[in-house]
C-alpha positions, -999 to 999 in steps of 0.1 A, spaced: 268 923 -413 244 937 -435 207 927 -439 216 904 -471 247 887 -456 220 883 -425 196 868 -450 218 840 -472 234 832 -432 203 825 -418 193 804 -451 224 780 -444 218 779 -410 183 768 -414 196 742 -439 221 728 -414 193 727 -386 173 709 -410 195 678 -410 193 675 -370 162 691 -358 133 668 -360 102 681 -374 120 711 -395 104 724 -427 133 724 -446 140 685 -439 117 674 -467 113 698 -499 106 693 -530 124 690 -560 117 694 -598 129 679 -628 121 674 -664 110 643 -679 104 644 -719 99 681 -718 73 682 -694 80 692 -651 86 663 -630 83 671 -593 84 647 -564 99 655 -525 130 642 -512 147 642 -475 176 668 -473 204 647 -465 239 671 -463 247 705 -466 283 717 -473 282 757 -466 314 760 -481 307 744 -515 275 758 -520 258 727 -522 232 706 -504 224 664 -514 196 639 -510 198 604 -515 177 585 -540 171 549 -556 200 548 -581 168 527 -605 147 554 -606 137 576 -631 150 613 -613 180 594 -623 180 595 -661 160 626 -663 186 644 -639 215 631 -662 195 639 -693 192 674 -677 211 685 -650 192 713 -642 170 715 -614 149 733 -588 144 727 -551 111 741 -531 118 748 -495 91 763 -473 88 769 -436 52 781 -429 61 794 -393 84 818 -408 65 825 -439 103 817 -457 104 801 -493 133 790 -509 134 783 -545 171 771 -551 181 765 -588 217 747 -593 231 718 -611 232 681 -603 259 657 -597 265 623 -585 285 612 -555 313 597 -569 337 593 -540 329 556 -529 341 560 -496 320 591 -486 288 569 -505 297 539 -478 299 557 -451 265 578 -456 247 545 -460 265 528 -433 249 560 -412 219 558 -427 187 539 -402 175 502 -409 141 517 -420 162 540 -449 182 512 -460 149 487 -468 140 513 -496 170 501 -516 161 466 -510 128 465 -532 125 444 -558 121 463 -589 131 497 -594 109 530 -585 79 536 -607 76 502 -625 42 485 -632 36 460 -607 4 436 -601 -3 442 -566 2 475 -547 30 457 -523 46 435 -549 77 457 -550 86 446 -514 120 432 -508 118 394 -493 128 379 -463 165 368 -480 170 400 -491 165 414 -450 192 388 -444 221 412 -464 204 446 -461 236 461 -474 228 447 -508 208 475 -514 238 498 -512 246 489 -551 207 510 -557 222 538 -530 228 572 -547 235 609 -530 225 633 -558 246 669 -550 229 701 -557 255 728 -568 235 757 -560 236 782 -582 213 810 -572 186 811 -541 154 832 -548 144 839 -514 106 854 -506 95 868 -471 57 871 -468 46 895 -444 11 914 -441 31 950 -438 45 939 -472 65 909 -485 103 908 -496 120 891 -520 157 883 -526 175 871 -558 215 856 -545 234 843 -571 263 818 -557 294 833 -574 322 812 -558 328 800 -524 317 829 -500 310 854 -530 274 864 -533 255 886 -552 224 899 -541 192 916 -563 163 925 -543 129 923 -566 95 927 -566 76 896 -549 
């Protein structure tokens, strides 16, 4: 194995860690989008990873507005960076919506109590409220916390390139891999 089949192997495998080590870097990262022309960027909770698809998913509030920007504009970047290897990611792809109900029901049935009450609030993600807790879901709603699987969304990241930057004080490296198909990568190294 070469050093840039070492490299993109090391990036999955720190993406897969991610979703079961507590603590990880790469667990929350953040994502931008655009919203009337202007960059929208907000962080998110790595949710899957699927190696063989290229693609990696976090779930969000199916009310708020990533939503319609991502559907206006599919195109998007995610920002990972793990400070104890001096690694950054910058992974550009396309998104997509789950669409496959069963896979949606069972990620929220696996999802924690605490995860769930998010869907649950009472008006959607970024809406003018008059008190700073307003939003909060009531005491019927805690009753049928799976009601708030109808807000539930996994947005999918197709990934279609990965620019990957080492820093180092003997000098840094930097990668460009552009996702080709499957297990076909192409790899550019340039000038951090």
């Amino acid at each position: 194995m070469n050093k840039e089949e070492k490299i993109i192997e090391s990036i999955w495998d720190e993406l897969e860690l991610s979703l079961t080590e507590s603590g990880h870097p790469f667990h929350i990262f953040s994502i931008s989008s655009i919203n009337n022309g202007q960059p929208d960027a907000r962080n998110v909770v790595l949710r899957g990873v699927e190696r063989k698809k290229n693609m990696i998913n976090f779930h969000t509030d199916s009310r708020s507005k990533k939503v319609s920007q991502l559907e206006e504009q599919a195109d998007i970047c995610a920002l990972f960076y793990d400070k104890k290897k001096k690694v950054q990611l910058r992974v550009y792809g396309k998104t997509s919506y789950e669409k496959d109900i069963q896979k949606i029901e069972n990620k929220w049935q696996n999802s924690k109590r605490m995860s769930k009450l998010c869907y649950l609030n009472k008006y959607p993600p970024g809406q003018n409220i008059s008190n700073p807790k307003d939003y909060l879901y009531d005491d019927i709603a805690l009753e049928n916390i799976d009601k708030g699987l109808s807000n539930f969304s996994i947005v999918n990241i197709n990934i279609k390139s990965i620019d990957w930057l080492f820093l180092n004080h003997k000098g840094h490296e930097r990668m460009l891999i552009e996702l080709k198909k499957k297990d076909s990568y192409e790899y550019n190294w340039i000038a951090p």
